[in-house]
GUROSE-146056 format. One record per residue: residue in one letter; x, y, z of N, C-alpha, C in turn. Coordinates in steps of 0.02 Angstrom, whole numbers. Atoms other than C-alpha are relative to their C-alpha. Layout:
N
 dokol    nxx    nyy    nzz   caxx   cayy   cazz    cxx    cyy    czz
     a      X      Y      Z      X      Y      Z      X      Y      Z
...
This chain:
202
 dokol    nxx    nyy    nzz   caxx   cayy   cazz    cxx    cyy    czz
     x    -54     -4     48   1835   -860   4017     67     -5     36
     x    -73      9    -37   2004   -906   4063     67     25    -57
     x    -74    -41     53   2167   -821   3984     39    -87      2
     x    -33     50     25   2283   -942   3917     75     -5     56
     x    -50    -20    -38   2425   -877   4043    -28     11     62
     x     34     -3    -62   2304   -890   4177     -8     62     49
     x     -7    -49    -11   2321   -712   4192    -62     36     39
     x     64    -21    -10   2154   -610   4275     -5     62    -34
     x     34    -46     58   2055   -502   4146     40     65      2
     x    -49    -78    -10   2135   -340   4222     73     -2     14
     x    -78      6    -37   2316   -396   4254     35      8    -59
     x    -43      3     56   2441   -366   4127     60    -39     20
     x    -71      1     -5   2605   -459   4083     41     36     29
     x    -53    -37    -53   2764   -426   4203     33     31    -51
     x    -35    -30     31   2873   -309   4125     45     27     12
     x    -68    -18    -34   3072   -287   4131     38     46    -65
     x    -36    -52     11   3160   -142   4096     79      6    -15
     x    -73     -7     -9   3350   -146   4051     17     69    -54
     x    -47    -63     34   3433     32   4003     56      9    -27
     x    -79     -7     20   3577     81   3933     17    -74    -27
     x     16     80     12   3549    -89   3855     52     -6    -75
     x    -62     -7     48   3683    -22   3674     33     72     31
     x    -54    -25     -5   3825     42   3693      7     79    -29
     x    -26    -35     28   3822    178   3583    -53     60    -27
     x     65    -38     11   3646    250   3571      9     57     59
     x     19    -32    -63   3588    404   3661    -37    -14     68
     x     62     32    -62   3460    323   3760    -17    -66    -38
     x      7     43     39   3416    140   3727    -31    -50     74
     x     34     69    -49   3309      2   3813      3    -62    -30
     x     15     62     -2   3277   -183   3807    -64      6     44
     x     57     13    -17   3079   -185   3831    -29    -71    -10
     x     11     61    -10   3025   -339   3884    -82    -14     41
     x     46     -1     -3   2828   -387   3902    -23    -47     -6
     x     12     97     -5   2785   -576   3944     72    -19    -64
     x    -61      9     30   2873   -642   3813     35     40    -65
     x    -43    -24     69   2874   -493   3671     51     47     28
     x    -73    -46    -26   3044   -410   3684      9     48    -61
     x     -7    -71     43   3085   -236   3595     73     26     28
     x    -66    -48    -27   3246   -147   3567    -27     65    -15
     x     40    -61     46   3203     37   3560     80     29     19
     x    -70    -31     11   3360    149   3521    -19     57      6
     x     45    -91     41   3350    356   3529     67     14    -33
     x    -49    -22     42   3494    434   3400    -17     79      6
     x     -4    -95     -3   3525    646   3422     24      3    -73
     x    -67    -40     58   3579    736   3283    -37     85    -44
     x     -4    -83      7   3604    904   3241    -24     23    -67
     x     35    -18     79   3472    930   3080    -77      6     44
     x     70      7    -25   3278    937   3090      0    -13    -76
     x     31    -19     54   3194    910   2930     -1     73    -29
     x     -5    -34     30   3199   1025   2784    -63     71     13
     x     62    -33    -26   3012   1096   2830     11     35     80
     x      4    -31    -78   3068   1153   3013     71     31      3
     x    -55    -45      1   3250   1226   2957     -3     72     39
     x     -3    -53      9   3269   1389   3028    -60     18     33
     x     62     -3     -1   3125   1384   3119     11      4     84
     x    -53     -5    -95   3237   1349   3329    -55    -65     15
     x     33     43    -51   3106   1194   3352     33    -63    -25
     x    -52     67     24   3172   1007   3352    -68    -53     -7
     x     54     50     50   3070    853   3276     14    -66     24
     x     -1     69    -41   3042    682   3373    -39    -46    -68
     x     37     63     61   3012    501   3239      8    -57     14
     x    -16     85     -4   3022    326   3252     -8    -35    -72
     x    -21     30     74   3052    192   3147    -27    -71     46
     x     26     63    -44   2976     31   3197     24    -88    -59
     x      6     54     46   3041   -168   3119     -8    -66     36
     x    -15     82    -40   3035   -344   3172     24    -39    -56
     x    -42     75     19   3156   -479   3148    -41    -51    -21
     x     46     65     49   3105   -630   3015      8    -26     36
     x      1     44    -20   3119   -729   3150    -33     14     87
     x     24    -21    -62   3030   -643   3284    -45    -20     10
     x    112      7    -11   2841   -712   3249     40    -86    -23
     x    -14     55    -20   2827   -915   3238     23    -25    -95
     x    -27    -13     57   2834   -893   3052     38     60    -47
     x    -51    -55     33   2988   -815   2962    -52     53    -51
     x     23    -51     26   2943   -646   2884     62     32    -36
     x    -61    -11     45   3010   -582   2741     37     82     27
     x    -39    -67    -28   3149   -410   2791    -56     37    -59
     x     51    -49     57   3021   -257   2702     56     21    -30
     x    -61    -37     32   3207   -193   2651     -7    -25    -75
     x     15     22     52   3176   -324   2503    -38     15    -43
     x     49    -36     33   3017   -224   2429     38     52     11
     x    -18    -70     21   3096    -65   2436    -29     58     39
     x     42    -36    -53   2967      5   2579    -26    -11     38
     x     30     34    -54   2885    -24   2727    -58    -15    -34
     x     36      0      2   2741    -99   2728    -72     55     17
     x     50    -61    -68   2566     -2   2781    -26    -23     68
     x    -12     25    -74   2557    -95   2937     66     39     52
     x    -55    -32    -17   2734    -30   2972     -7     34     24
     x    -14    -86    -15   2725    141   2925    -60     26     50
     x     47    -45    -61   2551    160   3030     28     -1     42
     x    -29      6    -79   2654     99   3190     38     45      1
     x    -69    -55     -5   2802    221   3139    -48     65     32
     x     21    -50     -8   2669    346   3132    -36     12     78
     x     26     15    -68   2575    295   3289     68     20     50
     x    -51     -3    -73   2750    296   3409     10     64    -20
     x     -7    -68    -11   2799    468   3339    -61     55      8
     x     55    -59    -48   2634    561   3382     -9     -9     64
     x      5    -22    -79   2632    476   3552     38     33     29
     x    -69    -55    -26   2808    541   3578     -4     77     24
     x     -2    -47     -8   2773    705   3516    -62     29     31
     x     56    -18    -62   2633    727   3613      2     31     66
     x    -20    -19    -62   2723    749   3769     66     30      4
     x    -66    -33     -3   2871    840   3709     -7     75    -23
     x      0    -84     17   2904   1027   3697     62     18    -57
     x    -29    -15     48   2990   1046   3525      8     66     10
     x     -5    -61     -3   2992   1212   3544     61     11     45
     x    -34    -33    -54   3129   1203   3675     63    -47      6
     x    -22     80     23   3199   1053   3605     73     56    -57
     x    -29    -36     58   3308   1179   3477     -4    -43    -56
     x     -1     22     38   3353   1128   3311     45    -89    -14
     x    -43     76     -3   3389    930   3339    -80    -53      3
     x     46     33     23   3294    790   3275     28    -79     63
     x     -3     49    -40   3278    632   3396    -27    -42    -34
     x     38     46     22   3238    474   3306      7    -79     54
     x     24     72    -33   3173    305   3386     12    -66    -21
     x      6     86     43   3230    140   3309    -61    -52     46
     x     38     59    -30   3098      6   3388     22    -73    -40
     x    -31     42     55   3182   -158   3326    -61    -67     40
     x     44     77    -34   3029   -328   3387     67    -55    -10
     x    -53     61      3   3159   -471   3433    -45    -75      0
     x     27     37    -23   3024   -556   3500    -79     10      4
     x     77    -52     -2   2835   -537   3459    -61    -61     41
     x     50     45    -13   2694   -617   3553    -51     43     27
     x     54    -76    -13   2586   -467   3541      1     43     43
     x      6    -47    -37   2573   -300   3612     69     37    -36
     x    -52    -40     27   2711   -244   3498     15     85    -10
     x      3    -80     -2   2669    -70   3468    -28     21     47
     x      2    -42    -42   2625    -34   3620     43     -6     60
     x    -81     -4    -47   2793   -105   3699     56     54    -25
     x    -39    -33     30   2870     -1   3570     -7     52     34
     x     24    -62    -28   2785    150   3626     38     30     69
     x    -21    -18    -84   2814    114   3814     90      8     12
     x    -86     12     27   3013     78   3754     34     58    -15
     x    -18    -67     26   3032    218   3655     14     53     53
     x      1    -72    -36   2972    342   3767     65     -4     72
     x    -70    -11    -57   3109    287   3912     61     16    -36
     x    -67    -35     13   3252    298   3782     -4     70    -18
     x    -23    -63     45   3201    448   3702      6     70     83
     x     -4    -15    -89   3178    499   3912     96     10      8
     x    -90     -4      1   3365    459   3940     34     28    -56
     x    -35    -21     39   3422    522   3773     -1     96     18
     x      8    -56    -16   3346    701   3823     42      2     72
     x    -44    -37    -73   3429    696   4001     87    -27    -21
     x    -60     -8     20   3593    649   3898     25     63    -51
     x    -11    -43     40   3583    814   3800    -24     39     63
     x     -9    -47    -30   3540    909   3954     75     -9     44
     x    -50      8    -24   3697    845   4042     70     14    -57
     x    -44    -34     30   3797    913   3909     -6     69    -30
     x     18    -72    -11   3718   1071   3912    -21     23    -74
     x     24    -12     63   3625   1058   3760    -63     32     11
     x     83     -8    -20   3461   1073   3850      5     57     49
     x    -11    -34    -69   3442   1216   3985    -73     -7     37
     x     74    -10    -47   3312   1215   4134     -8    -84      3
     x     36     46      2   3205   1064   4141     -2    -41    -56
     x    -10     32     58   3189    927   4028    -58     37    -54
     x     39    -17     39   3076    969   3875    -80    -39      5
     x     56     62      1   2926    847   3933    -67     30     39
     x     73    -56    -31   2744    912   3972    -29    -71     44
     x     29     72    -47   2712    702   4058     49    -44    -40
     x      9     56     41   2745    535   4020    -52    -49    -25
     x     49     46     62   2668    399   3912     13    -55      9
     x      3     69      9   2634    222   3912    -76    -33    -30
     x     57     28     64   2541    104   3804    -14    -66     20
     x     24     47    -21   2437    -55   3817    -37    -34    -47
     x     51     41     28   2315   -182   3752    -51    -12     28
     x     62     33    -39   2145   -208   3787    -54    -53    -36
     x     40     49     26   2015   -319   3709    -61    -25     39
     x     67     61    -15   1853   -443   3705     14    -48     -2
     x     13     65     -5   1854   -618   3730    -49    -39     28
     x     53     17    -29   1716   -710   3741    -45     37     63
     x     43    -27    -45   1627   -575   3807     23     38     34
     x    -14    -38    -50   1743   -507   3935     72     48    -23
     x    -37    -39      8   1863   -367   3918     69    -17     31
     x    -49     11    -33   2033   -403   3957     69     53    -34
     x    -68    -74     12   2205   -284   3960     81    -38    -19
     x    -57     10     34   2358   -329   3871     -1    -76    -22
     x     23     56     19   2309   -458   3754     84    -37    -38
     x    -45     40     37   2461   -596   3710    -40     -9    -74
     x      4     22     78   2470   -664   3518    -59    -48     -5
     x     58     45    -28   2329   -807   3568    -44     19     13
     x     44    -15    -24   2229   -704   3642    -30     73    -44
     x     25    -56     42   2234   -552   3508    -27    -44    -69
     x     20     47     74   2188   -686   3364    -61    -13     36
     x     86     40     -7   2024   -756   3472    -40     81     27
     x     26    -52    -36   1976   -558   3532    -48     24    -55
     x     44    -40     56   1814   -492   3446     11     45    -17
     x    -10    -75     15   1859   -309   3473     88      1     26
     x    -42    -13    -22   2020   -251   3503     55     68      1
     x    -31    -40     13   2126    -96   3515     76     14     43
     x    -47     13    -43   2281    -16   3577    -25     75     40
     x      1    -60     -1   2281    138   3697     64     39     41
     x    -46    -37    -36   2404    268   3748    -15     54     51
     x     19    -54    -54   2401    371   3894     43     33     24
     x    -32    -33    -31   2474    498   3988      9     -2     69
     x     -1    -12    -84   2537    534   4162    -49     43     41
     x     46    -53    -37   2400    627   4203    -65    -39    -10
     x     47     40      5   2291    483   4151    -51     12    -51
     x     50    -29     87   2208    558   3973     44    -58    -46
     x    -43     71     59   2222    430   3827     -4     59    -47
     x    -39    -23     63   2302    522   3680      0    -16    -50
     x    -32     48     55   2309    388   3553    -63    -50     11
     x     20     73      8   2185    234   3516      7    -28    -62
């Protein structure tokens, strides 16, 4: 079996990192993964949800979209229906449990951290560039609330997290499947893991 990118079964797409990538976010990347590219944003703000008021713990979410012009055919904005899709909202739901997975809300006080994930550029592995995206801004957004002495001690983080693709093709298992290669894959999933090397998430 040969990858289409001439890649070997276990090798993943190169992957570039640019930080502080807007201006105006707490923490914010430009995740970049062969060719799918992700903006992930983190935003602070001084609420939690109504269910955790009053309660001293803080609440990590994401929000996940791609640009109609990110895949080879335009896609309609979901803003036009009135709701995400359920494709969407599973990914929303997927990046905020990997998040909070490795965060200590409890120490986090009463502040909600949300995740924009915006796809500029999709050629699969989207939600799990998001993932890997996310978790560096919402990384830098937490060491921009301990540098203003929002946070005390240590950051709030029990590891980190990163996410991947694996798959079948003709037989053989291969790890971070492009758009080509997730359309011809018999099986396929995504998985998240930790710094300590436990998957969390499939």
């Amino acid at each position: 079996m040969k990858r289409n990118d001439a890649r070997a079964a276990d090798e993943a797409r190169p992957a570039n990192i640019t930080r502080d990538y807007l201006p105006y976010a707490e923490g914010s990347v430009l995740f970049e993964l062969g060719e799918t590219r992700v903006i992930c944003s983190a935003t602070v703000e001084e609420k939690v949800p109504g269910w955790l008021r009053g309660k001293g713990r803080g609440w990590v979410t994401a929000e996940y979209s791609m640009l109609p012009r990110a895949t080879e055919q335009r896609t309609t904005r979901e803003v036009v229906s009135g709701r995400p899709k359920g494709r969407t909202s599973e990914i929303q739901r997927l990046i905020g449990r990997s998040l909070r997975s490795v965060v200590e809300l409890d120490k986090l006080g009463e502040v909600q951290i949300t995740l924009d994930c915006d796809v500029i550029n999709a050629d699969g592995g989207t939600r799990t560039a998001s993932i890997t995206g996310a978790f560096i801004a919402l990384h830098d957004a937490l060491t921009h609330l301990k540098a203003k002495g929002r946070i005390k001690g240590d950051l709030p983080l029990t590891g980190f997290i990163a996410a991947t693709s694996v798959g079948v093709i003709d037989g053989v298992p291969c790890l971070d499947l492009n758009y080509e290669e997730d359309k011809r894959a018999d099986v396929d999933m995504n998985v998240v893991m930790n710094s300590a090397g436990e998957i969390i998430e499939i």
